[in-house]
GUTI-565653 format. One record per residue (C-alpha): residue number from 1; residue in three letters; x, y, z. Coordinates in steps of 0.1 Angstrom, whole numbers, plus 5000, padded with zeros to 4 digits. Layout:
BEGIN
R  num  residuo  east  north    up
R  NUM      ala     X      Y     Z
...
//
This chain:
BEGIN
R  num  residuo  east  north    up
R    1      unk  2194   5704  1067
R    2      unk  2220   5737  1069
R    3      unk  2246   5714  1063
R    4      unk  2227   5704  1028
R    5      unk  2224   5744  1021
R    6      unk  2261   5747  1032
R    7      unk  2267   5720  1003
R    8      unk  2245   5730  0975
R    9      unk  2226   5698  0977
R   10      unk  2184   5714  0974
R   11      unk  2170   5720  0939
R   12      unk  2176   5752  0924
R   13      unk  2139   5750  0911
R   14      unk  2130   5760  0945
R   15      unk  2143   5793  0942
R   16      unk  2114   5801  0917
R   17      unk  2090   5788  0939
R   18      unk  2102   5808  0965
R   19      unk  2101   5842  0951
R   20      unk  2065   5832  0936
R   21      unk  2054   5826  0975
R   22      unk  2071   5860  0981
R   23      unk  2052   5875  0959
R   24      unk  2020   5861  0967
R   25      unk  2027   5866  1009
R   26      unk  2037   5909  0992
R   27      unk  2005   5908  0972
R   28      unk  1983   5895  1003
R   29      unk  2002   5923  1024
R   30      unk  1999   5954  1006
R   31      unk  1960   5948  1005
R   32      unk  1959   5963  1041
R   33      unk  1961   6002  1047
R   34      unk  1976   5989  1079
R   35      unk  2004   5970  1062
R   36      unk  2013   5993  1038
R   37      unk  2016   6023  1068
R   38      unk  2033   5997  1089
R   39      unk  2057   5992  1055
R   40      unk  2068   6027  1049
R   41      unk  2070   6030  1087
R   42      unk  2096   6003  1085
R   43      unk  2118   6016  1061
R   44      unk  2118   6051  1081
R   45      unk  2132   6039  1111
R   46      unk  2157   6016  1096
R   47      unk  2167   6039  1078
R   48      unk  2158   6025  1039
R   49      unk  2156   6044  1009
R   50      unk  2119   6034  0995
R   51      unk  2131   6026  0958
R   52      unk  2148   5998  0982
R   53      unk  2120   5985  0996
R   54      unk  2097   5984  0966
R   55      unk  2122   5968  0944
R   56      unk  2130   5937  0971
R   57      unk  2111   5912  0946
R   58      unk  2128   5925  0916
R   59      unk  2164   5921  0935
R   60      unk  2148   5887  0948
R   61      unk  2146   5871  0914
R   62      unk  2181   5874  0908
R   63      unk  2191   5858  0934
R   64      unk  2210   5823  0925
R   65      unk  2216   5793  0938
R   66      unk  2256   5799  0940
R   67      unk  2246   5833  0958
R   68      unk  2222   5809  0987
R   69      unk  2252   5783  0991
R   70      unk  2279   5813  0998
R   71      unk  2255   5832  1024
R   72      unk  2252   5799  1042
R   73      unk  2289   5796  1047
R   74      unk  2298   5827  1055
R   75      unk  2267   5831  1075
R   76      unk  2258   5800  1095
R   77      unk  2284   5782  1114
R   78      unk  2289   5743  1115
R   79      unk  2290   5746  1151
R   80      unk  2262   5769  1156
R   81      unk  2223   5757  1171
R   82      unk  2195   5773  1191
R   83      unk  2177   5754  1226
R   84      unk  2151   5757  1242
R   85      unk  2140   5746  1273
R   86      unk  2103   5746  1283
R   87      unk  2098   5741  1324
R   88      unk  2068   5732  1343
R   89      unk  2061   5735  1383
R   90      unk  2057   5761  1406
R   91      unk  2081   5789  1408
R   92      unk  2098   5791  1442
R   93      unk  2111   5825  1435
R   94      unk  2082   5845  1433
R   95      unk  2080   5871  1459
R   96      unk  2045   5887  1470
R   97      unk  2036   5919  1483
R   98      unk  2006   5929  1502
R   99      unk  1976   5945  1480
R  100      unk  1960   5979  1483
R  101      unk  1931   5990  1490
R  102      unk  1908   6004  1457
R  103      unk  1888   6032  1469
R  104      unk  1857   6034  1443
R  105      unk  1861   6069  1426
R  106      unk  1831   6087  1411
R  107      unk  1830   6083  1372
R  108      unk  1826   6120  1356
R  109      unk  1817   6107  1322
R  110      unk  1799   6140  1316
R  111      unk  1829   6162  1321
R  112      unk  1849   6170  1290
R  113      unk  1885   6181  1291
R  114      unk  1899   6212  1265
R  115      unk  1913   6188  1241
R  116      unk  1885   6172  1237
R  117      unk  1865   6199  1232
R  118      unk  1889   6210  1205
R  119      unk  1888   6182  1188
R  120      unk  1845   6175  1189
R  121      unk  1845   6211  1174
R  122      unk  1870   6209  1146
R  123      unk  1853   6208  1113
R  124      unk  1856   6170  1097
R  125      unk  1839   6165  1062
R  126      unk  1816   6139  1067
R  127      unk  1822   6100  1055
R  128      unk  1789   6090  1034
R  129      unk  1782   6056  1041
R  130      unk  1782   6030  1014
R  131      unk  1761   6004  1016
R  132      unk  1765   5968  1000
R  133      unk  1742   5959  0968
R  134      unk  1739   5922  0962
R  135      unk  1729   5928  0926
R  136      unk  1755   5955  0912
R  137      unk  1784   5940  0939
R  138      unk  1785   5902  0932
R  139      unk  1778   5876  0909
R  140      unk  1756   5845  0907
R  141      unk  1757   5814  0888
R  142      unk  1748   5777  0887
R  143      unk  1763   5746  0873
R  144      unk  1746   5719  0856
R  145      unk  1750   5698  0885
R  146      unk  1729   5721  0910
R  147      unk  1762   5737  0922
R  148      unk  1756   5775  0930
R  149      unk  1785   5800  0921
R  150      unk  1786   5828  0943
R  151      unk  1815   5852  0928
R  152      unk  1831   5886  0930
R  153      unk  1858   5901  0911
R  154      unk  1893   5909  0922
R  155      unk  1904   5943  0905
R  156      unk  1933   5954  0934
R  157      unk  1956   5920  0926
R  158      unk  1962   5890  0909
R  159      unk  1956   5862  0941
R  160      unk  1924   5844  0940
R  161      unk  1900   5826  0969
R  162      unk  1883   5795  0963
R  163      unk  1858   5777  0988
R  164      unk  1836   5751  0984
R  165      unk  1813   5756  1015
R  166      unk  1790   5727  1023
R  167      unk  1758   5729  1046
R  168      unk  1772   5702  1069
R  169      unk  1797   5700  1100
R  170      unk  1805   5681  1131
R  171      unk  1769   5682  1143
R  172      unk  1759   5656  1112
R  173      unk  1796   5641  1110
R  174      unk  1814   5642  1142
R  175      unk  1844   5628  1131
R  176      unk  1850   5654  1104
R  177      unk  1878   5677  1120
R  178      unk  1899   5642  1128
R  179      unk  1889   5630  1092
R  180      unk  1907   5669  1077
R  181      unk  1935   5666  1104
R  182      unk  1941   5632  1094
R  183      unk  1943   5636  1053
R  184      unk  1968   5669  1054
R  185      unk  1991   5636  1066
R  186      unk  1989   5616  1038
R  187      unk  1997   5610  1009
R  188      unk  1979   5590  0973
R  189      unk  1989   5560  0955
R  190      unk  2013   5580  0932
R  191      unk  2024   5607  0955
R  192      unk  2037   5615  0991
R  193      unk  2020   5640  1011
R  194      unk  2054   5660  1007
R  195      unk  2055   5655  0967
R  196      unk  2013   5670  0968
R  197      unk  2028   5699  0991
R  198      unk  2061   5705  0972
R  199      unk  2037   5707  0939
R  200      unk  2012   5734  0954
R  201      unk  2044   5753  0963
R  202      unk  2061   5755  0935
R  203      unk  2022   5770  0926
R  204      unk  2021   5795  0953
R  205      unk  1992   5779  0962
R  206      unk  1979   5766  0991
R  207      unk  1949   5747  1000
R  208      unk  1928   5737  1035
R  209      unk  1898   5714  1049
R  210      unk  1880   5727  1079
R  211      unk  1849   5717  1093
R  212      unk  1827   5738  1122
R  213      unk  1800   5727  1137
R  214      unk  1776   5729  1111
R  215      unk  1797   5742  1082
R  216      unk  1827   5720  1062
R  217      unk  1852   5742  1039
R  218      unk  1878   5735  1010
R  219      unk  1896   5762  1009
R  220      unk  1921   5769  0982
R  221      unk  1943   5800  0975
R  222      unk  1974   5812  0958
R  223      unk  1984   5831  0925
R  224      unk  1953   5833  0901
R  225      unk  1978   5818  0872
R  226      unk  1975   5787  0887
R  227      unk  1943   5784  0901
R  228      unk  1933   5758  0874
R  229      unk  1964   5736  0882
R  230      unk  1960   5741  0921
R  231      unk  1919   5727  0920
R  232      unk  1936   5696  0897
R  233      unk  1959   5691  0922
R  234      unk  1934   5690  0952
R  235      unk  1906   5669  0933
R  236      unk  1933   5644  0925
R  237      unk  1946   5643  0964
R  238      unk  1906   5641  0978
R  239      unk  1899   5613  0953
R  240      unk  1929   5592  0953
R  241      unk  1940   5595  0992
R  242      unk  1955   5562  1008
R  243      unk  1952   5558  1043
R  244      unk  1982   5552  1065
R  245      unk  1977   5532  1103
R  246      unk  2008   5548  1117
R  247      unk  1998   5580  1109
R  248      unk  1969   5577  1122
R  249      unk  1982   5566  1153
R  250      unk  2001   5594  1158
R  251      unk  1966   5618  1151
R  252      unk  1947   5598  1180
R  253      unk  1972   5605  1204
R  254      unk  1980   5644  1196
R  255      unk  1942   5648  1198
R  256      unk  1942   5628  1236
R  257      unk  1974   5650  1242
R  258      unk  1953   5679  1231
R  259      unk  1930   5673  1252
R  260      unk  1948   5667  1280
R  261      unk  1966   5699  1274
R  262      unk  1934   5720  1272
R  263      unk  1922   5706  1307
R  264      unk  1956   5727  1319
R  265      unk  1942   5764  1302
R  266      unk  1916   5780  1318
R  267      unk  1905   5799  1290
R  268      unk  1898   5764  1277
R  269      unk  1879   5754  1306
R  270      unk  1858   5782  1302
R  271      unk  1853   5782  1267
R  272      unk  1836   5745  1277
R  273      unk  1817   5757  1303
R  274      unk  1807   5784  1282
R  275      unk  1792   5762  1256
R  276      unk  1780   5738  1281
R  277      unk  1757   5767  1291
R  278      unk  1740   5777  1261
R  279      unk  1735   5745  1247
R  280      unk  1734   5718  1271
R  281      unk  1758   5682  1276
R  282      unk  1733   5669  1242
R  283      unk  1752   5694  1224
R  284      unk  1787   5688  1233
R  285      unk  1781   5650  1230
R  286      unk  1764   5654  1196
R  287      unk  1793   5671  1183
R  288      unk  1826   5657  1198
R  289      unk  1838   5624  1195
R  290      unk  1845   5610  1230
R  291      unk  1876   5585  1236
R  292      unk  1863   5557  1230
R  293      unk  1851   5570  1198
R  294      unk  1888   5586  1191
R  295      unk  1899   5551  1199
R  296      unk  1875   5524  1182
R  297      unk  1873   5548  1144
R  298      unk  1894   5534  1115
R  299      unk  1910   5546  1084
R  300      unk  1886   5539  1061
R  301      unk  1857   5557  1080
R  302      unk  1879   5586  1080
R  303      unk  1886   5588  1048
R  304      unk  1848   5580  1036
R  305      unk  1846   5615  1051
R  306      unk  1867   5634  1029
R  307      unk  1862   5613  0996
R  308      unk  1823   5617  0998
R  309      unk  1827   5655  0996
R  310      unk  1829   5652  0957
R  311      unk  1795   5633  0959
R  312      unk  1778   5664  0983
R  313      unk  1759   5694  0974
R  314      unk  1776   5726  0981
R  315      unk  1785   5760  0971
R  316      unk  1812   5775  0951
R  317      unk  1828   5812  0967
R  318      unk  1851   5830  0941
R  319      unk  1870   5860  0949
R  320      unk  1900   5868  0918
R  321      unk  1907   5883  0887
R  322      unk  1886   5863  0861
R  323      unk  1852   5871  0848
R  324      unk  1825   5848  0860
R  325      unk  1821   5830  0829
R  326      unk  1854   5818  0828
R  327      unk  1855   5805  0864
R  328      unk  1826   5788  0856
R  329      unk  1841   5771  0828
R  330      unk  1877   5763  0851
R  331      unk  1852   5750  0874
R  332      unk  1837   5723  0848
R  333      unk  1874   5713  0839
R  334      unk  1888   5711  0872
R  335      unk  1864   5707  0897
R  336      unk  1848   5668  0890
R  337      unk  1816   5661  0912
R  338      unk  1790   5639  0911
R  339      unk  1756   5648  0889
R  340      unk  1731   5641  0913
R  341      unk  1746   5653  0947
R  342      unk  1736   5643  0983
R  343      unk  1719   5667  1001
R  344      unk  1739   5668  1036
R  345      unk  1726   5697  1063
R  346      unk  1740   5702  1096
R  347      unk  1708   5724  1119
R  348      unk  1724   5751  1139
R  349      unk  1715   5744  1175
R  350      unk  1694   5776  1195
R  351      unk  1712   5783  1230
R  352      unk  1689   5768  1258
R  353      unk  1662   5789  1274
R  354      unk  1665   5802  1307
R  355      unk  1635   5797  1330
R  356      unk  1649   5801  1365
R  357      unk  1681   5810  1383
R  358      unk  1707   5783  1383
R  359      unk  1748   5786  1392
R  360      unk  1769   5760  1372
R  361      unk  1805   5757  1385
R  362      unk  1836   5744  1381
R  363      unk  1870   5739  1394
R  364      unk  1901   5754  1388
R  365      unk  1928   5764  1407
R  366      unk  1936   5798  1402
R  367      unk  1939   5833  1420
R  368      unk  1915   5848  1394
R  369      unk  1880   5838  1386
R  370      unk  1864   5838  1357
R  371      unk  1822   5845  1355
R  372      unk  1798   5844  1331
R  373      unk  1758   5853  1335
R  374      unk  1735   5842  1306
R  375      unk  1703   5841  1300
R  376      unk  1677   5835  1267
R  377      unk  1640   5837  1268
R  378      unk  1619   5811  1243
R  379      unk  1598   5842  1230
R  380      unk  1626   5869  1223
R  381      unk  1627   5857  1185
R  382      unk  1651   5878  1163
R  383      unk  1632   5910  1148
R  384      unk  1650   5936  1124
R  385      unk  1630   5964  1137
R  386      unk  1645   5957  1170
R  387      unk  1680   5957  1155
R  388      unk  1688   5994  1153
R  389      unk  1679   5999  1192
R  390      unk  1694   5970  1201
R  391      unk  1724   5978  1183
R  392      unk  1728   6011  1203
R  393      unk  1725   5997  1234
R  394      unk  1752   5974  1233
R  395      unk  1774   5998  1222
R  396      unk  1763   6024  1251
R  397      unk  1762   5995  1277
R  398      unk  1795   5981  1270
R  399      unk  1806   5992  1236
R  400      unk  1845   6006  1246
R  401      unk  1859   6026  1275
R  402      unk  1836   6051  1274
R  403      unk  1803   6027  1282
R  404      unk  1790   6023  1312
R  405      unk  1806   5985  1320
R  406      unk  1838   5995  1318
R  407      unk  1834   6031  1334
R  408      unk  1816   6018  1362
R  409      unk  1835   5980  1364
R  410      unk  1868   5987  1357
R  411      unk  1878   6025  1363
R  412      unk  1852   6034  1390
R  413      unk  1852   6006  1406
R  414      unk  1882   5990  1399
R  415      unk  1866   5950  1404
R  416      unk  1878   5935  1369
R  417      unk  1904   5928  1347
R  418      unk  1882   5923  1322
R  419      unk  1843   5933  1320
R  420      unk  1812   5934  1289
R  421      unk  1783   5923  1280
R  422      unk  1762   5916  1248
R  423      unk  1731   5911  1233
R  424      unk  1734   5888  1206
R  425      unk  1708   5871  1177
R  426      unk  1713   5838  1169
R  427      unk  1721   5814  1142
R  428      unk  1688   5818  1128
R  429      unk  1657   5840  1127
R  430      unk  1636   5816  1150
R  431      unk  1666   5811  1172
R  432      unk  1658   5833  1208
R  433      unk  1688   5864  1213
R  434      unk  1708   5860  1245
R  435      unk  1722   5879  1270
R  436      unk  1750   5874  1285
R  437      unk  1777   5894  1312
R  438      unk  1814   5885  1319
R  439      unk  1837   5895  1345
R  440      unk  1877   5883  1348
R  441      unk  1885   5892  1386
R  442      unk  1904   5886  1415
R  443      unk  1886   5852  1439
R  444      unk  1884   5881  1466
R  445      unk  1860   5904  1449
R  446      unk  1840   5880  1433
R  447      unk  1804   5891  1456
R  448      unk  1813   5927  1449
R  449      unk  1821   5920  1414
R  450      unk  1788   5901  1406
R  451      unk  1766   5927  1428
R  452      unk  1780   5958  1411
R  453      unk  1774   5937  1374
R  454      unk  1738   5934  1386
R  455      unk  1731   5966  1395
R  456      unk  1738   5985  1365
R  457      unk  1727   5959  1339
R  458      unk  1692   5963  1361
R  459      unk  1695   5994  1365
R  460      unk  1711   6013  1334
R  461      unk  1731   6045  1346
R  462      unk  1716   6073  1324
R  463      unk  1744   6098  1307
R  464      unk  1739   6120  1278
R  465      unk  1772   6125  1274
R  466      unk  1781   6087  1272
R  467      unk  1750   6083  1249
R  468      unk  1763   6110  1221
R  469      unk  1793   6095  1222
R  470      unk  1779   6061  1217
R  471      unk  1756   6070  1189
R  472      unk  1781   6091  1173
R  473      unk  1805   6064  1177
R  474      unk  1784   6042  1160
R  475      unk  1769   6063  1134
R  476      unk  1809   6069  1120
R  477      unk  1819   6033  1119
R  478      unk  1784   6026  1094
R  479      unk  1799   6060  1073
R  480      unk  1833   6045  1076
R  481      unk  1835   6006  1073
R  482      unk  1835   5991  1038
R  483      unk  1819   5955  1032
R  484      unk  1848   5943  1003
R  485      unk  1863   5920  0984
R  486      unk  1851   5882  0998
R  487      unk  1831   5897  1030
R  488      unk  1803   5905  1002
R  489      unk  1797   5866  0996
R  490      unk  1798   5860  1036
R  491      unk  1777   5892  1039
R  492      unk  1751   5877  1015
R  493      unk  1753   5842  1027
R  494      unk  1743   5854  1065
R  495      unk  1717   5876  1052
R  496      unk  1697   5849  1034
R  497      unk  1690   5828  1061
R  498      unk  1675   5859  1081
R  499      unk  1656   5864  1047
R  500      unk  1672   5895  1040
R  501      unk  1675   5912  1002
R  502      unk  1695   5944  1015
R  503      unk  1725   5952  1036
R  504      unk  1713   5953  1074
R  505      unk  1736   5979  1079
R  506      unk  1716   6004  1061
R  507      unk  1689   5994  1088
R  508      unk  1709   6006  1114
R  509      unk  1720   6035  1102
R  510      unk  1686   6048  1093
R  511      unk  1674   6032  1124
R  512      unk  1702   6048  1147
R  513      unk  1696   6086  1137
R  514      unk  1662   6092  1154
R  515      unk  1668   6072  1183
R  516      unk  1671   6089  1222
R  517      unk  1686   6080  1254
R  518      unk  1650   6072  1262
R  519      unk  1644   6050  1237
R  520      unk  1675   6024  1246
R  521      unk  1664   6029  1284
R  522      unk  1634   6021  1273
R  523      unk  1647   5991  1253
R  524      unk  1667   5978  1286
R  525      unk  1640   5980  1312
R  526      unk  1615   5958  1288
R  527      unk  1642   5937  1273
R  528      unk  1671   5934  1299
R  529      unk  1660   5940  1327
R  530      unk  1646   5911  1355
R  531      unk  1660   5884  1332
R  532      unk  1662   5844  1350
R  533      unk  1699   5839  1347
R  534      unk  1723   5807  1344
R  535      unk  1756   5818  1361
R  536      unk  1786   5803  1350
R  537      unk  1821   5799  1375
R  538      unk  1850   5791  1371
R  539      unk  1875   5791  1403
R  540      unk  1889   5775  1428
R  541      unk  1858   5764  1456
R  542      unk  1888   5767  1482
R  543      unk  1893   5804  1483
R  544      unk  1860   5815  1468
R  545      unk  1828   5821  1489
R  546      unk  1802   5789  1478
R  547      unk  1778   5801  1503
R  548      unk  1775   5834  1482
R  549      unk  1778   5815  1446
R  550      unk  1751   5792  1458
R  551      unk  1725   5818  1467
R  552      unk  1725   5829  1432
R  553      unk  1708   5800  1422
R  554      unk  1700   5761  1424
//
């Protein structure tokens, strides 16, 4: 492929098509405050005027294809390649040294050194918080067809966001993910996949299908020019998709290999034991296809998958330059559904109660042990007037390095690599919360580990100083954070299903002001405290204590 730049022999076209992708990839950049400090910090320390840097795209345009084939001569040798070798195995060479002892210190999180003193004391003006307004931030239609239009206007930038979200995922179609992988591999009966691709390029668009567990998403994106031509494109490649067997040969056996692969990660491992805990085998089974399943499923099943999403109620997610009426009217010429759609919903599944103590475990051969305690109780049912306190006493608990977790876990203590814990809602309003702790930590100081976890989630350390700083803490993200751009639609979409009409964060911060120490001690000795846990391990059963693991539960 150098060789080809070497000889001139690409299309010059492409040139355009890169410096429209450049320009899109700038755009998309300089919407972050952190990539436009990290921009100008760039140019500072290699030494570039700024008129440089701003001008790049400007100098880029110019750029010809005689200009490409002469860089490529001077530039990249005939002789010249790049190898890499990836080894497995056990490295011989390793040498160990004996570890030290950790003498648990006291943690002084009341004491406050000068500088910070200095710097609680200086005078900051405050942030005022601004809170989202569904009616004056976003926009709502609906097309003849049923199809609601969720929008919000783009005024920083001429990129758009399209998304057509439907209510289903691989809880109602377990096969969608493979069905997604498998399409962005072919091609129609009039094009090859690389001829759909090349066409989207020359766009500086871009397009997706993904599908969670109970969610499915087109996604499409690029330069708001071409948003028309991009949805054309896309409609066309879901409608008129031809299957391919050796492709899809190829897709069944990356997903075995993936698999296979994933048995070798341990943060994979977990991650399945994890899941396995909250929501049972039913769950996993429900939801991922097993090999024989992999194995037996055909192309045309497959592709059923995809081609049926035209025929599927969903929504539509906007986030661009136009005005709502005009996407409305793109959407009639380039988006072509059915007029009476199927009504396809995928139930998010409530983590499991827990009733009594249980240990789940499972092997893996490592020096360092991963643990996980959980629990959920059937009549904890998700209540906003609970939100604010329980907000406040995740973020006191183990909200950063000055909560108590990581105070007492990790700098007192010194038992983990990695420490927290959470209260969380669920999916839905009748859904229970859960609880649950982790710890990352050596096989050695697993019992100490787990005990010290236990004693202060029973029994909360009390601090003032750690609480101020919490609530303050807390308090200044609400002033601070700003719900924007496309995290308004989300936003909305999460609070309707917990029936909500107002930003939640608005609850909080209200909520938050009035509340004490006492009131989130409070909170934790009728809400936290003697919990029935299911404890999750996974370590290696040879150089862990099972005696100990198994007296934490049947």
């Amino acid at each position: 492929e150098i060789e080809k730049v070497r000889n001139g022999k690409f299309d010059s076209d492409l040139l355009k098509s890169i410096v429209a992708n450049y320009r899109r990839a700038q755009m998309a950049e300089l919407e972050s405050n952190f990539s436009r400090a990290y921009k100008m910090e760039a140019a500072f320390i290699n030494g570039l005027e700024w008129e440089s840097v701003a001008t790049e795209l400007d100098r880029a345009k110019k750029i010809t294809k005689d200009d490409i084939v002469k860089w490529a001569n001077e530039n990249l040798p005939k002789d010249g390649y790049c190898i890499v070798y990836k080894r497995q195995g056990e490295d011989k060479s390793q040498k160990k040294i004996d570890k030290p002892s950790i003498t648990p210190i006291s943690a002084n999180r009341d004491a406050q050194s000068d500088y910070l003193v200095t710097a609680q004391e200086a005078e900051v003006e405050p942030i005022a918080p601004v809170f989202v307004d569904f009616k004056r931030d976003m926009g709502i239609s609906k097309m003849d067809n049923g199809i609601e239009v969720l929008y919000k206007r783009n005024t920083t930038n001429e990129l758009f966001s399209l998304i057509y979200l439907y209510d289903f995922g691989t809880l109602s179609v377990k096969s969608m993910n493979l069905a997604a992988e498998y399409f962005s591999l072919l091609g129609t009966d009039k094009k090859s996949v690389d001829e759909i691709q090349r066409e989207l390029y020359d766009l500086a668009c871009s397009f997706n299908i993904i599908a969670s567990t109970d969610k499915t998403y087109i996604t499409i994106n690029g330069l708001a020019e071409n948003m028309e031509k991009a949805m054309k494109i896309v409609d066309e490649y879901i409608a008129n998709v031809e299957g391919d067997e050796d492709v899809l040969r190829e897709v069944k056996s990356d997903t075995a290999q993936q698999r296979i692969n994933a048995k070798t990660s341990q943060q994979e491992n977990f991650r399945a034991l994890q899941t396995y805990c909250l929501y049972g085998p039913e769950y996993i089974t429900s939801q991922t296809m097993s090999s024989k399943e992999l194995s037996k499923i055909g192309s045309d099943e497959l592709l059923a998958n995809i081609k049926q999403l035209s025929k599927i109620k969903h929504r539509v997610m906007y986030y661009g330059p136009l005005y709502l009426n005009d996407l409305v009217g793109s959407l009639y010429i380039a988006h072509k559904t059915s007029d009476n759609l199927i009504d396809l919903k995928s139930e998010p599944v409530a983590p499991k109660a827990v009733k009594k103590p249980s240990v789940l475990f499972a092997q893996y051969d490592a020096k360092q042990v991963y643990y996980m305690q959980y629990s959920s109780r059937e009549g904890d049912k998700w209540d906003i007037d609970r939100s604010p306190v329980a907000n406040l006493y995740n973020n006191y608990f183990s909200g950063g390095m000055n909560a108590i977790v990581f105070q007492e876990m990790r700098e007192a203590r010194g038992l983990a690599y990695s420490a927290y814990s959470y209260l969380a809602s669920g999916k839905l309003p009748h859904h229970p919360y859960y609880f649950y702790a982790f710890i990352a930590t050596q096989n050695d100081k697993v019992q100490q580990a787990v005990e010290a976890f236990d004693e202060i989630i029973e029994e909360m350390p009390r601090s003032e100083q750690a609480f101020e700083l919490a609530k303050s803490g807390v308090l200044a993200t609400l002033e601070s954070q700003r719900t924007t751009k496309m995290n308004i639609l989300w936003s909305y979409l999460e609070y309707e299903k917990f029936g909500l009409k107002e930003d939640i964060n608005k609850t909080l911060y209200d909520g938050i002001q009035s509340l004490t120490l006492d009131d989130v001690v409070k909170f934790q000795q009728e809400f936290i405290k003697g919990r029935p846990y299911t404890y999750c391990i996974l370590g290696d059963k040879n150089d862990l204590d099972m005696n100990y693991l198994r007296s934490l539960g049947k």
